[in-house]
Structures are given as C-alpha cells and as structure tokens.
C-alpha positions in Angstrom: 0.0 0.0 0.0 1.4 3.2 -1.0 1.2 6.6 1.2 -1.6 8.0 -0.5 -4.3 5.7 -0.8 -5.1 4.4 -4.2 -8.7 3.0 -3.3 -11.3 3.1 -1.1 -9.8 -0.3 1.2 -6.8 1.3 1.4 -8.3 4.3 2.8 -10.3 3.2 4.9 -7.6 1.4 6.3 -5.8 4.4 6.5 -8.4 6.6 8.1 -9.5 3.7 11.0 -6.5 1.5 11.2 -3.4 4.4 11.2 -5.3 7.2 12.0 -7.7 5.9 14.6 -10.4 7.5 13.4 -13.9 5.7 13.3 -15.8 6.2 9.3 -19.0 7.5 11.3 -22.0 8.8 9.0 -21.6 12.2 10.9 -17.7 12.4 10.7 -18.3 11.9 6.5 -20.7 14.2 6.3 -18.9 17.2 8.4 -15.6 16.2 6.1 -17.5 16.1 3.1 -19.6 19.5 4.0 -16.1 21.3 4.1 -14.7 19.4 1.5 -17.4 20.7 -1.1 -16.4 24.4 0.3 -14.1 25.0 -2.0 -13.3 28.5 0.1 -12.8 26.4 3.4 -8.6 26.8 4.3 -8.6 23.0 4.5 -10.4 22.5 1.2 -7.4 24.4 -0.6 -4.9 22.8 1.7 -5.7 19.5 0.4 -6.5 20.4 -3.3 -2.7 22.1 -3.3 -1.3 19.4 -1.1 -2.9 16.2 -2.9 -4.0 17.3 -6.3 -7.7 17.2 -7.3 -7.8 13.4 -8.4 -7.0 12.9 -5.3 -9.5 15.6 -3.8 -12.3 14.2 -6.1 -11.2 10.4 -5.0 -11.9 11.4 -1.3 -14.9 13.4 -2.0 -16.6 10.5 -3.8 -15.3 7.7 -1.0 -16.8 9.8 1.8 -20.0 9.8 0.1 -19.7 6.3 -0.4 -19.4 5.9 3.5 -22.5 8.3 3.8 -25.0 6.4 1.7 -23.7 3.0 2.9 -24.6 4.4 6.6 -27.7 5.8 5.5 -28.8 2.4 4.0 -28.4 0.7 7.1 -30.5 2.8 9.0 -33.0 3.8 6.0 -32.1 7.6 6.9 
C-alpha cells in the first residue's frame, strides 16, 4: 500500500486503522460538507497538497461511506 491511498480499502484502512479515526456517517458528512467548500482553508490545503484526483477520489469515498450508513439505517 502506497502513502496516498489508491482505493477506497486502502483508505479506509488508513483513516481507521493508522489514523484511529472511526468512518461514522456524521464524521463523513462534516468532512464532506467542508470538503465541497471550496473556500474552506482546508479545502485548498488539500487540493494544493494532494492534487484534485485525489481531492475528487476522497470526496466520492466519503459519500460512499455516507449512503452505505444511510442504507443501514433507512435515513
């Protein structure tokens, strides 16, 4: 597995395993909410650090997250 994660697995490895960070339905949606401000400082941190495939990549897996939680409790 590389540094930057290539696919959803990987990152969600990354994110629970090495960050210790739990994929909750409301963490993804408050990353995702300032992820789709593309004036938030962290929004243009990322973009500049990462690139946007990588931006977009992230984007789309934390929306993936989102409807897989709101599919198991029909929100």
């Amino acid at each position: 597995m590389s540094i930057i994660p290539k696919n959803f697995e990987e990152w969600k490895i990354c994110i629970e395993k090495k960050c210790g960070i739990p994929l909750t339905f409301q963490f993804a949606k408050k990353r995702l909410a300032i992820y789709q401000d593309y004036s938030h400082p962290e929004t243009i941190r990322f973009i500049e650090q990462y690139g946007i495939a990588h931006y977009q990549r992230v984007c789309g897996w934390f929306s993936t997250v989102i409807r897989t939680e709101e599919g198991k409790h029909g929100i």
